[in-house]
C-alpha positions in Angstrom: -75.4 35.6 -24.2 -73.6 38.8 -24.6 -74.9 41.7 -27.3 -72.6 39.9 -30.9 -75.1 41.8 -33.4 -76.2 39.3 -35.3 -74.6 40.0 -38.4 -71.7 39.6 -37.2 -72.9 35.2 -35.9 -74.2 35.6 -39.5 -70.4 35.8 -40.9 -68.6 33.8 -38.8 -71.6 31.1 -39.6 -70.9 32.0 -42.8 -67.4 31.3 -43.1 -67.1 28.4 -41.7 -70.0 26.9 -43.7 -68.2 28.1 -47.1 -64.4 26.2 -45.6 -66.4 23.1 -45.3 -68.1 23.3 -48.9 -65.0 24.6 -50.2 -62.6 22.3 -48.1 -60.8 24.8 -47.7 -59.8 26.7 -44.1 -60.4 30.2 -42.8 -59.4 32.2 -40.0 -60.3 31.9 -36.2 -63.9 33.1 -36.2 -63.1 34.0 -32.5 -61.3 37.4 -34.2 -64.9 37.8 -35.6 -67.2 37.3 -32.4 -64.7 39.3 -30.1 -65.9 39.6 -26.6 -68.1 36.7 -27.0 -69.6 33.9 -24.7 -70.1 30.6 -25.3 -74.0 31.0 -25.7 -72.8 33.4 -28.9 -70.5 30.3 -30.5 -73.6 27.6 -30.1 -75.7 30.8 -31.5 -73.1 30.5 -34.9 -73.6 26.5 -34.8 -76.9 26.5 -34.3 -76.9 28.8 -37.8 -75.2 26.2 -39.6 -77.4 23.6 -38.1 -80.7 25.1 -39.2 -79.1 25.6 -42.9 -77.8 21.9 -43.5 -81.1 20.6 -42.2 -83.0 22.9 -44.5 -80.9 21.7 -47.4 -81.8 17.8 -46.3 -78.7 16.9 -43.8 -80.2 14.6 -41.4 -78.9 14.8 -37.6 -78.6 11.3 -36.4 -76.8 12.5 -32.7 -74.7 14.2 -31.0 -71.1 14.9 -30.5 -69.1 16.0 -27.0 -65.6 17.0 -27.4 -63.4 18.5 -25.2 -63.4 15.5 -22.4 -60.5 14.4 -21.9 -57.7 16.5 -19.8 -55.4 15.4 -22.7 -57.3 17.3 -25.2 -58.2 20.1 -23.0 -54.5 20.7 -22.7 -53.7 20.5 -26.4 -56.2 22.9 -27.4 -55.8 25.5 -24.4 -59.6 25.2 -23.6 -61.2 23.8 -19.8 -64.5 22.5 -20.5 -66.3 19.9 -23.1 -68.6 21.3 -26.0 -70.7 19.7 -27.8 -71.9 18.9 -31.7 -74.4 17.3 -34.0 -73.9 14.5 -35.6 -75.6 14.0 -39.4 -76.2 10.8 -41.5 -73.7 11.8 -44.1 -71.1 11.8 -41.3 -71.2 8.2 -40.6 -68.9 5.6 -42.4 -68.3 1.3 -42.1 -66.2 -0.3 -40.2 -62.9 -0.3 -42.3 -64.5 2.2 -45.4 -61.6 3.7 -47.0 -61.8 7.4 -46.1 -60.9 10.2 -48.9 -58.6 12.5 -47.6 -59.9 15.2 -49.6 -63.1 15.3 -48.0 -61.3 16.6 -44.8 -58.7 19.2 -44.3 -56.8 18.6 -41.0 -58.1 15.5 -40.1 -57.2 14.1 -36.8 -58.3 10.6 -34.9 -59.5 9.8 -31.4 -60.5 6.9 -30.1 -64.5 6.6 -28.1 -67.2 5.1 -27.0 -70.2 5.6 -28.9 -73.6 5.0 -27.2 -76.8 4.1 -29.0 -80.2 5.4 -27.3 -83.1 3.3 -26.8 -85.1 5.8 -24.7 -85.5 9.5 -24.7 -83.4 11.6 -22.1 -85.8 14.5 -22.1 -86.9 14.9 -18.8 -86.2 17.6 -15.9 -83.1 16.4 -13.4 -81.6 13.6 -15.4 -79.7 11.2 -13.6 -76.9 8.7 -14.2 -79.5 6.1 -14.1 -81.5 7.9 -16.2 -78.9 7.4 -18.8 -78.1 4.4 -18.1 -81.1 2.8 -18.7 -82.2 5.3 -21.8 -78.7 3.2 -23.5 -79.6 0.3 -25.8 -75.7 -0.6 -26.6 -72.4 1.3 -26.5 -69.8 0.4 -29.0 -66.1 1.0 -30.2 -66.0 3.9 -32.4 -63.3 6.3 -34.0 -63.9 10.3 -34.5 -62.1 11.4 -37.2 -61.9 15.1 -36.3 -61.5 18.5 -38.5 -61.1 22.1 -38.3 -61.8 24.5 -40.7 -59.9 26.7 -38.8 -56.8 27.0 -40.6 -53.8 25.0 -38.3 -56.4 23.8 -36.0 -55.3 27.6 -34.2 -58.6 27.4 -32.2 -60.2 28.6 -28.9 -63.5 27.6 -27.5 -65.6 29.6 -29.4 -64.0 28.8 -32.2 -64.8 24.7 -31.7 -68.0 25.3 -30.4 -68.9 27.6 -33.5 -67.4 24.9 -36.2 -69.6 22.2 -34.6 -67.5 20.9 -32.1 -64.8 20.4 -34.9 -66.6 17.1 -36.5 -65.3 15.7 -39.6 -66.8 12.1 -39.8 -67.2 9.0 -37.6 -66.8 5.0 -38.0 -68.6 2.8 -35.3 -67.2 -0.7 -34.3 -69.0 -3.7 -35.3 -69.3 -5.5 -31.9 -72.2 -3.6 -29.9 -72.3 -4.6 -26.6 -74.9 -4.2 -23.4 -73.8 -2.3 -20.8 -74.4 -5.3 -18.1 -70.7 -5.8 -17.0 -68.5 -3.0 -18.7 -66.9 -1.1 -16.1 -66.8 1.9 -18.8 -64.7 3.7 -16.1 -61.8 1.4 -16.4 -62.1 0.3 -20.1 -58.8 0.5 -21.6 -58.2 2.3 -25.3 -55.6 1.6 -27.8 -55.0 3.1 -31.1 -52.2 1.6 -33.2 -50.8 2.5 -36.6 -48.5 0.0 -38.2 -48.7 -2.5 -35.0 -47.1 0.9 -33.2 -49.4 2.2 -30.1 -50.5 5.9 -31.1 -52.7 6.8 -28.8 -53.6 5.0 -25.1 -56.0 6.2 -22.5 -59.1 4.7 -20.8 -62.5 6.0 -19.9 -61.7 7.8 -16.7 -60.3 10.3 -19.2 -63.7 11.3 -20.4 -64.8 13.3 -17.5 -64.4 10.2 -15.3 -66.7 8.4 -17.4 -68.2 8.2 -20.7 -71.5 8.0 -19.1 -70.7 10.7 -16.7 -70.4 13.0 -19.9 -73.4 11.7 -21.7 -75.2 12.8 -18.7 -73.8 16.2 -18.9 -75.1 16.4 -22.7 -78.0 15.3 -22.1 -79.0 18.1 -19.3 -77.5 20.0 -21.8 -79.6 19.3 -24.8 -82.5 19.7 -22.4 -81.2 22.9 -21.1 -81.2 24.2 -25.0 -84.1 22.7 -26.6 -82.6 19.5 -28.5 -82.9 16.8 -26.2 -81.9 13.2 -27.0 -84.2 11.0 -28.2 -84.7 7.2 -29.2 -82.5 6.6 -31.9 -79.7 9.2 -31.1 -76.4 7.9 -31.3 -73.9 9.7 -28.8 -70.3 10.4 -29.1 -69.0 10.3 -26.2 -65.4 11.9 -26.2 -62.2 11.0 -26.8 -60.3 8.6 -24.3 -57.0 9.9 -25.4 -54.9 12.3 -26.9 -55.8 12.7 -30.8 -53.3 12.0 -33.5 -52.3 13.6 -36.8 -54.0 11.8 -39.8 -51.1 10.2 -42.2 -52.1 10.1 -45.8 -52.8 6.2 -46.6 -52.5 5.6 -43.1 -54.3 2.3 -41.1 -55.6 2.7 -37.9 -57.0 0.1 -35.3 -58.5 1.0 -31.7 -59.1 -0.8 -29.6 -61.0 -0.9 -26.6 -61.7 -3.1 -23.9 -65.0 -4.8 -23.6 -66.0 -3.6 -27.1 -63.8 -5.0 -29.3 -62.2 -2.8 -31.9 -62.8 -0.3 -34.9 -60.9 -0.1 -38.6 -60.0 3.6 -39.8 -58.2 3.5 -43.0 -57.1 6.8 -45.3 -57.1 7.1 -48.8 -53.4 8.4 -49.8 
């Protein structure tokens, strides 16, 4: 971590807490931190994290963004980040979503992963994860920014909590015995029209291969994952521009599909 005085973490916490109250955006909090490192954005979340959880926001999981190459390339950044996930985040299978709850609201379709074990041990390993997952199911992030026109950078997504706006799970969990995760196929359609496409090799190679990496993570910081967490894997394609009133389905191989519908 580099010497941000911590006043400064203070505002750019700050900031982006009031945008989300106020559903309303504010500038890149990168022009606040400066010559920042990444340590000093997950310094500004964790901020925000301790303050929703003192004022009764239950985290129910974690987040990764920044997976897929796609992504990377549309936001100008090279390496995933990660997010918590909290109760009041999480919405049905098909719940009409008000628009004014979000400000630049974008989908992406993923895997989500329900723990059954914890993953807090030293040197975690695929299998370690593998066996820690109770069932992984379809699911759709809905994503935000309170950074006004989504102009981010990495410390700017890291410090808004990975950009989360709110998430609906699928209704078909399924075991992992016989997915091939890797090769698991995504559509998301809008009006029967394809919108998004990608597969599960575009989530670091493998939505397992980038749970692993958050859970050494969330070791590595003090948070690990625990029974009960549900994971977010990352996005298996590129994310799309929420229409107001707008229906999406995604679909994804070997786990069915998931309903997102906007309010207009």
């Amino acid at each position: 971590m580099t010497n941000i005085d911590a006043k400064i973490l203070q505002r750019a916490a700050d900031a982006l807490r009031d945008a989300r109250d106020t559903v309303t955006v504010c500038a890149p909090v990168r022009d606040l931190l400066g010559d920042a490192a990444p340590e000093d954005a997950y310094a500004v979340q964790e901020l925000n994290t301790g303050r929703w959880i003192s004022d009764g926001r239950r985290v129910v999981g974690r987040k990764i963004g920044l997976t897929s190459v796609a992504i990377q390339k549309q936001l100008g950044v090279d390496q995933p980040d990660y997010g918590m996930l909290y109760a009041d985040m999480a919405l049905a299978d098909g719940e009409e979503i008000a628009l004014d709850r979000l400000i630049q609201p974008k989908v992406e379709g993923e895997i989500a992963f329900y723990l059954g074990g914890d993953l807090d041990g030293d040197a975690l390993t695929s299998a370690d994860v593998m066996a820690a997952v109770d069932y992984a199911v379809a699911a759709v992030e809905v994503v935000d920014s309170r950074v006004q026109d989504w102009d981010i950078r990495l410390l700017d997504t890291i410090a808004d909590n990975a950009s989360s706006g709110v998430y609906v799970l699928g209704s078909q969990p399924r075991d992992l015995k016989g997915l091939d995760l890797r090769l698991c196929g995504m559509v998301m359609e809008h009006k029967g029209e394809p919108v998004s496409v990608g597969a599960g090799a575009a989530c670091l190679g493998n939505p397992l291969t980038a749970t692993l990496w958050l859970a050494r993570k969330m070791v590595a910081v003090g948070r690990p994952l625990k029974k009960g967490d549900l994971v977010l894997s990352g996005a298996l394609g590129p994310m799309v521009t929420v229409e107001p009133g707008a229906a999406y389905q995604c679909r994804i191989s070997g786990l069915g599909s998931v309903h997102v519908n906007f309010s207009g």
